[in-house]
N, CA, C and O atoms as a printed pandas DataFrame, in Angstrom:
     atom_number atom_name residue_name chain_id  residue_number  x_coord  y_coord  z_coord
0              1         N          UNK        A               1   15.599   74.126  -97.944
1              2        CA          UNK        A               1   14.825   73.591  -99.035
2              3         C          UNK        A               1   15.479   72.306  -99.518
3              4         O          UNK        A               1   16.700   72.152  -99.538
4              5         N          UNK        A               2   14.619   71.417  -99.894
5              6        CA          UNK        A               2   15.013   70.061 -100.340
6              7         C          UNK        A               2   15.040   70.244 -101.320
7              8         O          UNK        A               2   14.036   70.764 -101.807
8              9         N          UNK        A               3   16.550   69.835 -102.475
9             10        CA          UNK        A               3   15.806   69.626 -104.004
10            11         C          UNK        A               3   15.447   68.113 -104.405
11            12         O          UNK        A               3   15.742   67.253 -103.575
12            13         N          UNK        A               4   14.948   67.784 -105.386
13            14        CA          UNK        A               4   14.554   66.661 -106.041
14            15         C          UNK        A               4   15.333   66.672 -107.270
15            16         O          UNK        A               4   15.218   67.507 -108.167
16            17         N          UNK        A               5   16.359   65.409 -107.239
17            18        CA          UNK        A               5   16.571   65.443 -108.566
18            19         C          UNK        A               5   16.389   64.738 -109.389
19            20         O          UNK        A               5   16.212   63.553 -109.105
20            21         N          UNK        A               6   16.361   65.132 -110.627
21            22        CA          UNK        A               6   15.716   64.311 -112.132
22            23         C          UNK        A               6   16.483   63.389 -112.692
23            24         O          UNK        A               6   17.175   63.893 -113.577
24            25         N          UNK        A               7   16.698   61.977 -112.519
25            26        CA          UNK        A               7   17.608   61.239 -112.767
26            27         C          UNK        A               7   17.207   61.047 -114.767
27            28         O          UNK        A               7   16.036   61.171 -115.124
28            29         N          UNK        A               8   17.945   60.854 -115.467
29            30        CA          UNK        A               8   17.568   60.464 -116.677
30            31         C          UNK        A               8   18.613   59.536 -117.068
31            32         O          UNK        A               8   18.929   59.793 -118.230
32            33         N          UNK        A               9   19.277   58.581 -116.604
33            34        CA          UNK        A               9   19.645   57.476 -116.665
34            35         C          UNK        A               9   20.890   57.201 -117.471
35            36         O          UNK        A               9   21.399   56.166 -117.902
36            37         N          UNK        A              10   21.203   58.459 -117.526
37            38        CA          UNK        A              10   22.596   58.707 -118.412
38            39         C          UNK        A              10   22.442   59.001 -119.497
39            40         O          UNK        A              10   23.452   59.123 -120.190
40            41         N          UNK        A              11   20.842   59.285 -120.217
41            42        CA          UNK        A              11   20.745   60.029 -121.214
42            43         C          UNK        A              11   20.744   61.218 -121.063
43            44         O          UNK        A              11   19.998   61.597 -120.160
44            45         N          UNK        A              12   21.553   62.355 -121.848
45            46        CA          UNK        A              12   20.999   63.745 -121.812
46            47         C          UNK        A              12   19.732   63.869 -122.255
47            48         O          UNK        A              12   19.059   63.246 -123.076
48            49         N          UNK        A              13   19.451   65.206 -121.237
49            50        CA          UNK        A              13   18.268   65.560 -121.981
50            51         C          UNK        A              13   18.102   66.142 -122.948
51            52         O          UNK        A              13   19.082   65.959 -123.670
52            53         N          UNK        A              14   16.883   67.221 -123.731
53            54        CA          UNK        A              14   17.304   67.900 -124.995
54            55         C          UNK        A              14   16.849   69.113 -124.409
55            56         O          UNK        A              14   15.694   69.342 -124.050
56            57         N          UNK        A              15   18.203   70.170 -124.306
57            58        CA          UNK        A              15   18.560   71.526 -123.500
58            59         C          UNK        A              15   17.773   72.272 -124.476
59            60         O          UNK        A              15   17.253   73.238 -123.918
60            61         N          UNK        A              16   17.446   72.193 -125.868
61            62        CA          UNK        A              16   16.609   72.759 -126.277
62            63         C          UNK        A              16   16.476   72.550 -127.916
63            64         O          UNK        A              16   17.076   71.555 -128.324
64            65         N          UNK        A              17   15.762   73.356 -128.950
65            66        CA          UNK        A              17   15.371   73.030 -130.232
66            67         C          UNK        A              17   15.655   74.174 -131.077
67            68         O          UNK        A              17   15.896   75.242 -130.514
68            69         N          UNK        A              18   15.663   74.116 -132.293
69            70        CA          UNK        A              18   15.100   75.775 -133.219
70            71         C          UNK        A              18   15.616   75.075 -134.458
71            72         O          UNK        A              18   16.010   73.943 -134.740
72            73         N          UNK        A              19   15.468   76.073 -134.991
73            74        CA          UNK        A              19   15.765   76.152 -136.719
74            75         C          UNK        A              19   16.768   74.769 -136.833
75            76         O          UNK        A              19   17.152   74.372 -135.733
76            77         N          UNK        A              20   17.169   74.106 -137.824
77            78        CA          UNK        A              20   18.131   73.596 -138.052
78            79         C          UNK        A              20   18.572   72.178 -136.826
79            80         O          UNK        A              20   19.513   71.443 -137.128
80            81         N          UNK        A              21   18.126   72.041 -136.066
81            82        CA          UNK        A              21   19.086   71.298 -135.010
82            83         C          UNK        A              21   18.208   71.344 -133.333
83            84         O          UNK        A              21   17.099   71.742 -132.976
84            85         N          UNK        A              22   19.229   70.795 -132.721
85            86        CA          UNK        A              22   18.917   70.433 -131.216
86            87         C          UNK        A              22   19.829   70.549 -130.690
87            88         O          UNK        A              22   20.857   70.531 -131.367
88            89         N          UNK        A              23   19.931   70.721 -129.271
89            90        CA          UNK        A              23   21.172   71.244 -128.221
90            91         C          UNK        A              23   20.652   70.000 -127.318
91            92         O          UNK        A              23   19.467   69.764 -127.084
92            93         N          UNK        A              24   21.902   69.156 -126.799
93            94        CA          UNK        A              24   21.777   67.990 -125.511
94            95         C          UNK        A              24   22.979   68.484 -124.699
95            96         O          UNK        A              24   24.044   68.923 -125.135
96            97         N          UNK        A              25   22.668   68.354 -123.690
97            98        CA          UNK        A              25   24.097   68.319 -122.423
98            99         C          UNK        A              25   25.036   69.645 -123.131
99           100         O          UNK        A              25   26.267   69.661 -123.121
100          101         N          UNK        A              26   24.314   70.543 -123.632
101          102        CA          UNK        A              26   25.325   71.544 -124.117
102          103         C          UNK        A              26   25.802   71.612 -125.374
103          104         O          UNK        A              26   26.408   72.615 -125.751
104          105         N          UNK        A              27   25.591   70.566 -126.166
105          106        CA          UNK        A              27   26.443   70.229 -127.633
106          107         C          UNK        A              27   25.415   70.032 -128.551
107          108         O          UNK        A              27   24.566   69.158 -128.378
108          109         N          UNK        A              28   25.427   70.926 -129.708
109          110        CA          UNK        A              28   24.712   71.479 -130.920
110          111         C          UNK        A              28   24.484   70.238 -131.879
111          112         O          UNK        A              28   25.549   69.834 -132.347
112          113         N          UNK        A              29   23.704   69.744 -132.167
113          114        CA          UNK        A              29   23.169   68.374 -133.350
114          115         C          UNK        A              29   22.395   69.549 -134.447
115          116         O          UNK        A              29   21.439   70.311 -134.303
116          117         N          UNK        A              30   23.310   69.265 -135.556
117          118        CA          UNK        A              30   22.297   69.829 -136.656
118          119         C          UNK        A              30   21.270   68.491 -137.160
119          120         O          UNK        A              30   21.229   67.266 -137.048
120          121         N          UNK        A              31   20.815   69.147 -137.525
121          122        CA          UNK        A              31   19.727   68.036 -138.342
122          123         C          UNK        A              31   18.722   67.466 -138.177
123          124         O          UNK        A              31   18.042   68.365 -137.682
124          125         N          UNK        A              32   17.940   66.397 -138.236
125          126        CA          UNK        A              32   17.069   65.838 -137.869
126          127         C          UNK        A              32   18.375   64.507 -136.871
127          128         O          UNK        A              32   19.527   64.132 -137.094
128          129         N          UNK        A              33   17.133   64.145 -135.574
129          130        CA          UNK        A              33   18.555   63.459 -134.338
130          131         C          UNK        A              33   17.523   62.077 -134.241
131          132         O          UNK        A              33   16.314   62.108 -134.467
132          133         N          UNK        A              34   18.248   60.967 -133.880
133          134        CA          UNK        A              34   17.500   59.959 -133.744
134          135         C          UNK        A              34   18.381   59.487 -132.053
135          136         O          UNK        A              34   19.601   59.328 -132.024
136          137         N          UNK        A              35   17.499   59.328 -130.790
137          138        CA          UNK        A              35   17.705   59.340 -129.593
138          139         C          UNK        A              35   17.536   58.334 -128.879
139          140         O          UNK        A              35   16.324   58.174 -128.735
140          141         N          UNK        A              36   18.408   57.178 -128.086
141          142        CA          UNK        A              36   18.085   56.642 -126.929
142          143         C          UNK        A              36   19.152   56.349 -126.075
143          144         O          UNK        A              36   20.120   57.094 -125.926
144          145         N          UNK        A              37   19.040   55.600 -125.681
145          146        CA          UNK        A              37   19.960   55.146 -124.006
146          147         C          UNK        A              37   21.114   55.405 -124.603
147          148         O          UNK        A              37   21.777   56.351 -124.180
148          149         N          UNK        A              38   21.618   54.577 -125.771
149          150        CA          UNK        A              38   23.530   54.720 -126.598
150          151         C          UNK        A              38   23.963   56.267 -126.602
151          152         O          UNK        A              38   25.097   56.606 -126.265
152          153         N          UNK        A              39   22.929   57.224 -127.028
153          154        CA          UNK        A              39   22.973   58.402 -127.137
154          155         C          UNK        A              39   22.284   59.240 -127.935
155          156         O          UNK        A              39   21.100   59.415 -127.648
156          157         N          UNK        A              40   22.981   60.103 -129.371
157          158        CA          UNK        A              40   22.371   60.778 -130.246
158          159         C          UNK        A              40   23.182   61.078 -130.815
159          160         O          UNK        A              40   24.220   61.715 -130.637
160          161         N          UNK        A              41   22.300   60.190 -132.222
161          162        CA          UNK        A              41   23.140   60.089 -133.897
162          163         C          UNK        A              41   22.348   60.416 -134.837
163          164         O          UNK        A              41   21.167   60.134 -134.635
164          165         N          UNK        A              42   22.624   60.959 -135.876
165          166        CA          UNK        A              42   22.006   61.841 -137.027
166          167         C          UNK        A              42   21.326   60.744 -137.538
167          168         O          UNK        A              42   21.800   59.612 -137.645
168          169         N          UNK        A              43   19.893   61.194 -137.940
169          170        CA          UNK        A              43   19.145   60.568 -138.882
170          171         C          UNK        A              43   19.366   60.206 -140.072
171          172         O          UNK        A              43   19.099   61.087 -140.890
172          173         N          UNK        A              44   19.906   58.866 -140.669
173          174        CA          UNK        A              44   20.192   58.431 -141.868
174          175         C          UNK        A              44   18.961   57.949 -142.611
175          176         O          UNK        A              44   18.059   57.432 -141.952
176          177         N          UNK        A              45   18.814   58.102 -144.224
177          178        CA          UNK        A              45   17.947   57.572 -144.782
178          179         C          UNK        A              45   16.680   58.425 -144.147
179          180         O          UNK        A              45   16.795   59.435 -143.454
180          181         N          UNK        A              46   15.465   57.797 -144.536
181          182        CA          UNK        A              46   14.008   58.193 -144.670
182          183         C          UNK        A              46   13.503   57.581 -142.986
183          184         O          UNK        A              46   14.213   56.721 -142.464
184          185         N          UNK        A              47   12.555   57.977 -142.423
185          186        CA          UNK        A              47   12.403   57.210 -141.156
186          187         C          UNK        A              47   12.259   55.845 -140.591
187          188         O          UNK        A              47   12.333   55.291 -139.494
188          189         N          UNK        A              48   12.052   55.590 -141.667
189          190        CA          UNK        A              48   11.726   53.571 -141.595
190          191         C          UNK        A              48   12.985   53.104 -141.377
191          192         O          UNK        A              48   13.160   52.082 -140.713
192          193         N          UNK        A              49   14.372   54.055 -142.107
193          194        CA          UNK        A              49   15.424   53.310 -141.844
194          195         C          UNK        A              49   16.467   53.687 -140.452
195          196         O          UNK        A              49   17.340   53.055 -139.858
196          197         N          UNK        A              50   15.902   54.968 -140.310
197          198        CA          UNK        A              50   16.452   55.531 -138.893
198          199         C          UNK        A              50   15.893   54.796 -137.304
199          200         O          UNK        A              50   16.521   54.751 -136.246
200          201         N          UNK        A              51   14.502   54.271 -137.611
201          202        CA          UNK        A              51   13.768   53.412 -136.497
202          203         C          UNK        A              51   14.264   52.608 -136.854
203          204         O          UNK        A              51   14.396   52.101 -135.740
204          205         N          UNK        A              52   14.835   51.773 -137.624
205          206        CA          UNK        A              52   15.480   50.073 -137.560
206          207         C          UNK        A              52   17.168   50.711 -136.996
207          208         O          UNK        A              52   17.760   50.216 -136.038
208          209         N          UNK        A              53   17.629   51.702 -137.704
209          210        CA          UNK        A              53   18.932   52.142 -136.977
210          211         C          UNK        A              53   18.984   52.251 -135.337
211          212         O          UNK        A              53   19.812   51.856 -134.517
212          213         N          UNK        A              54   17.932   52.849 -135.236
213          214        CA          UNK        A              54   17.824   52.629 -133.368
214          215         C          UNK        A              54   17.388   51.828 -132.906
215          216         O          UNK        A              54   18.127   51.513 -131.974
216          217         N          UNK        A              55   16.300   51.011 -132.962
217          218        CA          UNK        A              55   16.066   49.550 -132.740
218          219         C          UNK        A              55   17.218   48.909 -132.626
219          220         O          UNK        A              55   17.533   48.645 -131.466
220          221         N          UNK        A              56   18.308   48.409 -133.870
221          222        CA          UNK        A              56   19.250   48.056 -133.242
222          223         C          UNK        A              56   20.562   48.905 -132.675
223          224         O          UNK        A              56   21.450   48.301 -132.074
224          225         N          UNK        A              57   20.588   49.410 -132.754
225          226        CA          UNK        A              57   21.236   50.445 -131.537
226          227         C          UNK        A              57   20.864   50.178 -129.987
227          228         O          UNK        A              57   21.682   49.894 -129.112
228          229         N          UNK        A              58   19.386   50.335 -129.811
229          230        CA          UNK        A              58   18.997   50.405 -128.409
230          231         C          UNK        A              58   17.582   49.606 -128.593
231          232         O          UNK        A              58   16.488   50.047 -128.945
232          233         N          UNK        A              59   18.212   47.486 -128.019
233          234        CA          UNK        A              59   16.931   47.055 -127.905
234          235         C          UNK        A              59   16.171   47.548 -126.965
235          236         O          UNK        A              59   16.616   48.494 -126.314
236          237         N          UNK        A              60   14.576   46.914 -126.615
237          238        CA          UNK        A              60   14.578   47.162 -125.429
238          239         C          UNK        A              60   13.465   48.606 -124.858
239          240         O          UNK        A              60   12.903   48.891 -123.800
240          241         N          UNK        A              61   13.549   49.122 -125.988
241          242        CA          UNK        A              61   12.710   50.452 -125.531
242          243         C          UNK        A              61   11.573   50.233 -124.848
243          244         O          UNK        A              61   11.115   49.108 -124.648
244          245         N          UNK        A              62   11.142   51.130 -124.517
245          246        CA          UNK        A              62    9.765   50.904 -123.697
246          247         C          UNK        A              62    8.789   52.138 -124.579
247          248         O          UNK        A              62    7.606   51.828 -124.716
248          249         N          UNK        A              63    9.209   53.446 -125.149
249          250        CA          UNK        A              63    8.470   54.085 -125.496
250          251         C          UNK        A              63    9.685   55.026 -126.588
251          252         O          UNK        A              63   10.827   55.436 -126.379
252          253         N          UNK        A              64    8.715   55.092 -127.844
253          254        CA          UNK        A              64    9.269   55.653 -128.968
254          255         C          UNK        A              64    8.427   57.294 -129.220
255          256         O          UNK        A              64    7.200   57.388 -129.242
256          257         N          UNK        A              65    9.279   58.366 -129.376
257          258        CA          UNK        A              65    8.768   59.709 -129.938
258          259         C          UNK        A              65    8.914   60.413 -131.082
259          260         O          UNK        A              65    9.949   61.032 -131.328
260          261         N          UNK        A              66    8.015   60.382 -131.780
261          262        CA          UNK        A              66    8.187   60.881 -133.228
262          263         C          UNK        A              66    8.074   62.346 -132.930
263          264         O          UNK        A              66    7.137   62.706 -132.219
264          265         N          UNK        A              67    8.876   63.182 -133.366
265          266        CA          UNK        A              67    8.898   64.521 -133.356
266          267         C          UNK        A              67    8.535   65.073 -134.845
267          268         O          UNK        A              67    9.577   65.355 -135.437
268          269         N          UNK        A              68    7.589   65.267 -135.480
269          270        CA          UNK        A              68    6.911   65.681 -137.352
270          271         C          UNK        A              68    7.376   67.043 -137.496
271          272         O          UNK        A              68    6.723   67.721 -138.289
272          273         N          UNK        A              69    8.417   67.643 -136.877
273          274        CA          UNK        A              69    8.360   69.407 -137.199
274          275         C          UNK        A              69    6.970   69.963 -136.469
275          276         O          UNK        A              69    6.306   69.542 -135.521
276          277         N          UNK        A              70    6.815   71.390 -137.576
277          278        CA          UNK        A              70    6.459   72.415 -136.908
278          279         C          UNK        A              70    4.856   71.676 -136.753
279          280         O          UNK        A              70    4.135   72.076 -135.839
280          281         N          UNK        A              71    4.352   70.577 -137.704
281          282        CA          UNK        A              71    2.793   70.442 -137.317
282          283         C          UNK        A              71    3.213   68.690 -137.461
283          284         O          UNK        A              71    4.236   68.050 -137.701
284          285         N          UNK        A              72    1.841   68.399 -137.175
285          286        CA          UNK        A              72    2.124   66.750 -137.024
286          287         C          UNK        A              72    1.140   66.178 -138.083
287          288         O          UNK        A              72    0.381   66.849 -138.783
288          289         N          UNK        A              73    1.282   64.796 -138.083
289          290        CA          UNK        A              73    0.416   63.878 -139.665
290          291         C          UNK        A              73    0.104   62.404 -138.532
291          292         O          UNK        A              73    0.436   62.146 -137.375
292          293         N          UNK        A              74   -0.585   61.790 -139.441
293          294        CA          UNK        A              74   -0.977   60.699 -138.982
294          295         C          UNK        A              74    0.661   59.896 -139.056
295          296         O          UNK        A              74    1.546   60.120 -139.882
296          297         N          UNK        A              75    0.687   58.844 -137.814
297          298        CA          UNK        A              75    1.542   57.897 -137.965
298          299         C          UNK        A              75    1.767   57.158 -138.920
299          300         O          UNK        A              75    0.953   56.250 -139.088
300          301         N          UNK        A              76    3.297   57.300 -140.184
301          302        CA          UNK        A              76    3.440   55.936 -140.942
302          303         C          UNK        A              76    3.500   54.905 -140.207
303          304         O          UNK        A              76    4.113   54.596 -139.185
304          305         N          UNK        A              77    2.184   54.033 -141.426
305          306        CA          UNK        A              77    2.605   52.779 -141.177
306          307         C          UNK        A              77    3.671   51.837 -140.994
307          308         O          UNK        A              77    3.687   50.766 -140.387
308          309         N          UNK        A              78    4.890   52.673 -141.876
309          310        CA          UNK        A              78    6.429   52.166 -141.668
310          311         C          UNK        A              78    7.095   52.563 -140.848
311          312         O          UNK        A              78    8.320   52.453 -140.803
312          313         N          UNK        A              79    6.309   53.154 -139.972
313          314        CA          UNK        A              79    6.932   53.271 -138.102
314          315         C          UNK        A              79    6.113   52.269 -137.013
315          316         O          UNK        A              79    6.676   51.555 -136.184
316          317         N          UNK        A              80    4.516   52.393 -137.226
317          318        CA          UNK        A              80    3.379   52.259 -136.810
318          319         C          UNK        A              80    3.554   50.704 -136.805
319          320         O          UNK        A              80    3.026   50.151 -135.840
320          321         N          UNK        A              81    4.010   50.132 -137.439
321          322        CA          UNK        A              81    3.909   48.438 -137.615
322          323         C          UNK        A              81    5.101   47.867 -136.770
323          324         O          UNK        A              81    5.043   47.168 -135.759
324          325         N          UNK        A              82    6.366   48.417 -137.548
325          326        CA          UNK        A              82    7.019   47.667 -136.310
326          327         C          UNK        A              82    7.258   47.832 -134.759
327          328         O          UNK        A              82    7.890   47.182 -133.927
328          329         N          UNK        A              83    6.449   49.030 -134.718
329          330        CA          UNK        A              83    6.542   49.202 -133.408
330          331         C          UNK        A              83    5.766   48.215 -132.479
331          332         O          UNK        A              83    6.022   47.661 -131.409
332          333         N          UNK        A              84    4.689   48.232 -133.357
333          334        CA          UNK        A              84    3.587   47.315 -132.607
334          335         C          UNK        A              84    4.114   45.732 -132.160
335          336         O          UNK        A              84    3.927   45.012 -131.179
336          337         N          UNK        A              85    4.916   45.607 -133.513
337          338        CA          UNK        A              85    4.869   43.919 -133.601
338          339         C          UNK        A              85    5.989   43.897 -132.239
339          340         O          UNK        A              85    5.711   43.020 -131.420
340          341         N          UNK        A              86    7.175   44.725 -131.912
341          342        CA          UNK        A              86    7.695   44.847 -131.055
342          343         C          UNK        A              86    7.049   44.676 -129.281
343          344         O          UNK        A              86    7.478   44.112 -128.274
344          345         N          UNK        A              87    6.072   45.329 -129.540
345          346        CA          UNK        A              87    5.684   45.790 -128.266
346          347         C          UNK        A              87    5.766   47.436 -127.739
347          348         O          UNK        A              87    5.392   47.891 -126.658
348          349         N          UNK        A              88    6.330   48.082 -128.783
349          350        CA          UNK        A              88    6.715   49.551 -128.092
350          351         C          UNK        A              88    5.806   50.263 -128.574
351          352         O          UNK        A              88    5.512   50.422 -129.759
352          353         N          UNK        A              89    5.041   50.994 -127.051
353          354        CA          UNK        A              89    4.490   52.377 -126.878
354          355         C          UNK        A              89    5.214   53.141 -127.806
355          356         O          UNK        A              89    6.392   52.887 -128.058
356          357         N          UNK        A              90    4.484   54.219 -128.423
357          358        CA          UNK        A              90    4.572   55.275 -129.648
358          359         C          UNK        A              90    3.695   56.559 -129.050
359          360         O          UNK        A              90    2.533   56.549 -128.644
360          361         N          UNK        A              91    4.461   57.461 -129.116
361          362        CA          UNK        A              91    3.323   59.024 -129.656
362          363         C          UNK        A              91    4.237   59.596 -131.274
363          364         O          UNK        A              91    5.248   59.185 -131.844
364          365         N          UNK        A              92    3.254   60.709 -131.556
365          366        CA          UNK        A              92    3.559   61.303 -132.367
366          367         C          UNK        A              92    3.121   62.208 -132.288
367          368         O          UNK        A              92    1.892   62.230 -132.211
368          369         N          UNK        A              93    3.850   63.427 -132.263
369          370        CA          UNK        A              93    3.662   64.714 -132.179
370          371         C          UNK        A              93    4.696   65.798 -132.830
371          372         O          UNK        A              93    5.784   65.402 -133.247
372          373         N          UNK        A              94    4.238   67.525 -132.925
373          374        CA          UNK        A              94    4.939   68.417 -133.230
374          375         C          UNK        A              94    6.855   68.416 -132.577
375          376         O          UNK        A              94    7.033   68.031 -131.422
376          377         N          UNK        A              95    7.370   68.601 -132.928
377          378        CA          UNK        A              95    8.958   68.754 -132.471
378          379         C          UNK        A              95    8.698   68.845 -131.425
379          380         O          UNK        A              95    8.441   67.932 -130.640
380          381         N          UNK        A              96    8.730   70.413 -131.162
381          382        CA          UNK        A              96    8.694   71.013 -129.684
382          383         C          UNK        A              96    7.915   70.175 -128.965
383          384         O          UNK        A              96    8.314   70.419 -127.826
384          385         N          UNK        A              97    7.006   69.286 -128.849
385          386        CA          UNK        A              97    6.270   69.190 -127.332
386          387         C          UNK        A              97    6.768   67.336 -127.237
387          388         O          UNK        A              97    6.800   66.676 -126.198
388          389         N          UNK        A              98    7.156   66.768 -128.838
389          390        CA          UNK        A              98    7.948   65.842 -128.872
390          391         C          UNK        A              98    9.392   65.784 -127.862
391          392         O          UNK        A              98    9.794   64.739 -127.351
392          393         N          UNK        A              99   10.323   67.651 -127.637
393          394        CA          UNK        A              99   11.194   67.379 -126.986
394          395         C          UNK        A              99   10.914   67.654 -125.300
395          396         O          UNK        A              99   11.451   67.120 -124.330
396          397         N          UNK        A             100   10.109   68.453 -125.352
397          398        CA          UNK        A             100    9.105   67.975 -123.686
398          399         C          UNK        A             100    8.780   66.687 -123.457
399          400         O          UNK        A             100    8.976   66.283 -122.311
400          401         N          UNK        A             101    8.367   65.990 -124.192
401          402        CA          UNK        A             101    7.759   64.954 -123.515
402          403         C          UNK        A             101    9.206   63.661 -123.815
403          404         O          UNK        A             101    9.360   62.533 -123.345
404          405         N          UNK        A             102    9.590   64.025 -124.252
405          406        CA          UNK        A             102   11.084   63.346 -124.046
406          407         C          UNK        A             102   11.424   63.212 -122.375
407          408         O          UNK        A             102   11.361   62.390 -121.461
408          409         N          UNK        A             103   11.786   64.465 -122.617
409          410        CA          UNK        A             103   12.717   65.167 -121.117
410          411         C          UNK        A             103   11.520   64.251 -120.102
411          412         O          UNK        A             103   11.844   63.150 -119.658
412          413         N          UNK        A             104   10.420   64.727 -119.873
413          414        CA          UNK        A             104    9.617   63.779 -118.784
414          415         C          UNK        A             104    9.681   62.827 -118.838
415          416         O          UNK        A             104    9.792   62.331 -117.717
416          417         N          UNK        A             105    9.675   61.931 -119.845
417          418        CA          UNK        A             105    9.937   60.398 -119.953
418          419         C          UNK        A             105   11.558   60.054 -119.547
419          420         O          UNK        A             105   11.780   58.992 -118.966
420          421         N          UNK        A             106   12.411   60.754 -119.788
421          422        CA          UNK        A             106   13.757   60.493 -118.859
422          423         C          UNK        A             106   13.502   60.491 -117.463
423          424         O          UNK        A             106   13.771   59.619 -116.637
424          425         N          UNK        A             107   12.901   61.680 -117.303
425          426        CA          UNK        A             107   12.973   62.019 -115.472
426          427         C          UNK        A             107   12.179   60.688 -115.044
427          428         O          UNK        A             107   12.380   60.309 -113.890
428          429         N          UNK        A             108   11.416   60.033 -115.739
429          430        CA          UNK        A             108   10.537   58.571 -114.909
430          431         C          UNK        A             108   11.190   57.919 -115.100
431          432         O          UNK        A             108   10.955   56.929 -114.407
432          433         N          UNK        A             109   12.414   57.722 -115.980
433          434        CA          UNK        A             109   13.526   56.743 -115.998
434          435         C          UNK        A             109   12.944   55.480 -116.814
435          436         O          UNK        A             109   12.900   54.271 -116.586
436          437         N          UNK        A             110   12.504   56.336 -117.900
437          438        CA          UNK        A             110   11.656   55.217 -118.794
438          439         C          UNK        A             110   12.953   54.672 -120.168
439          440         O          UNK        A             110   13.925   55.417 -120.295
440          441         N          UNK        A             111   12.909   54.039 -120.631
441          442        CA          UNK        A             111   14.187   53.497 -121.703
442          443         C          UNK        A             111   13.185   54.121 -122.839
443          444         O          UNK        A             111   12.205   53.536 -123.301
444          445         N          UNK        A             112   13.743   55.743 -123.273
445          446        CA          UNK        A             112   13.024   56.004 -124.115
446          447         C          UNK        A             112   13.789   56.279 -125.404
447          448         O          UNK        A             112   14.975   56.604 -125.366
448          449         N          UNK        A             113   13.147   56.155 -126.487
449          450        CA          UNK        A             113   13.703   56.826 -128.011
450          451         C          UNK        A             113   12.839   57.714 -128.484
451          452         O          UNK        A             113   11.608   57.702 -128.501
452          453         N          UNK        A             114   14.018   58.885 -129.064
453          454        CA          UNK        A             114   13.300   60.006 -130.402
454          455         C          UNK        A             114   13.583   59.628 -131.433
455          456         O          UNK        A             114   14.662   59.185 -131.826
456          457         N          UNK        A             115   12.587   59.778 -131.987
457          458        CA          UNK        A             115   12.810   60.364 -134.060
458          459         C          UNK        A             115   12.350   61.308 -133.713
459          460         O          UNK        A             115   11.334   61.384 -133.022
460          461         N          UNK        A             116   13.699   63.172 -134.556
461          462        CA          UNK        A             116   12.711   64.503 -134.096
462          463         C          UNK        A             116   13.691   64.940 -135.202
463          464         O          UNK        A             116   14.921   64.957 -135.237
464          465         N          UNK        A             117   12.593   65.341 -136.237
465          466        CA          UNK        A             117   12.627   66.466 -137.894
466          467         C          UNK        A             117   13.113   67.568 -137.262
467          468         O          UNK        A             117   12.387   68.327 -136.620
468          469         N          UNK        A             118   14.255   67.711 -137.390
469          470        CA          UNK        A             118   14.410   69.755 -136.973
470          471         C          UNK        A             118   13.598   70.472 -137.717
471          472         O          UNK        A             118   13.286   70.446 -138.907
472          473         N          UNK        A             119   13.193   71.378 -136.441
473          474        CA          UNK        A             119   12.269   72.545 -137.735
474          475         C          UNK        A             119   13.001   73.193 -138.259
475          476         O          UNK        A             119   12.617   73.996 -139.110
């Protein structure tokens, strides 16, 4: 059998989610996590200021993931704008399928970022 493997570009992926936090490459993040190529650092401030924290952290993105907890809301505009003026692709969705669609966007080897609310 051949395997195929999932390159993600030296980002971990996210090994998994729950109450309180997120698990990457094995190692426990409480809190709400803000994610890209540099790595994964705790969400400071309200989200407007955690997307300018990773912006400059990691120019360059190609696609941004809002993770809203257990249900999702319409996109702020104080995410929604600068993303645009940037150029960067956006979803927004529930945590959980926010940290799925993470993990696939690594394996295409896309330069991706999270914003993800622990539930």
């Amino acid at each position: 059998m051949q395997m195929h493997e999932m390159p993600t570009g030296g980002q971990p992926p996210i090994d998994g989610y729950g109450p309180g936090g997120f698990r990457l490459g094995g190692t426990w993040y409480p809190g709400n996590l803000a994610l890209g190529p540099s790595g994964a650092a705790p969400m400071e401030g309200d989200l407007a200021a955690a997307l300018q924290a990773l912006l400059d952290r990691d120019p360059g993105l190609d696609t941004l993931i809002l993770g809203q907890g257990a249900d999702i809301a319409p996109m702020p505009a104080t995410l929604s704008t600068p993303l645009e003026a940037a150029g960067i692709g956006y979803e927004h969705m529930a945590t959980g399928a926010a940290c799925r669609t993470y993990n696939v966007l690594l394996g295409e080897e896309r330069r991706v970022g999270a914003l993800l609310l622990a539930l």
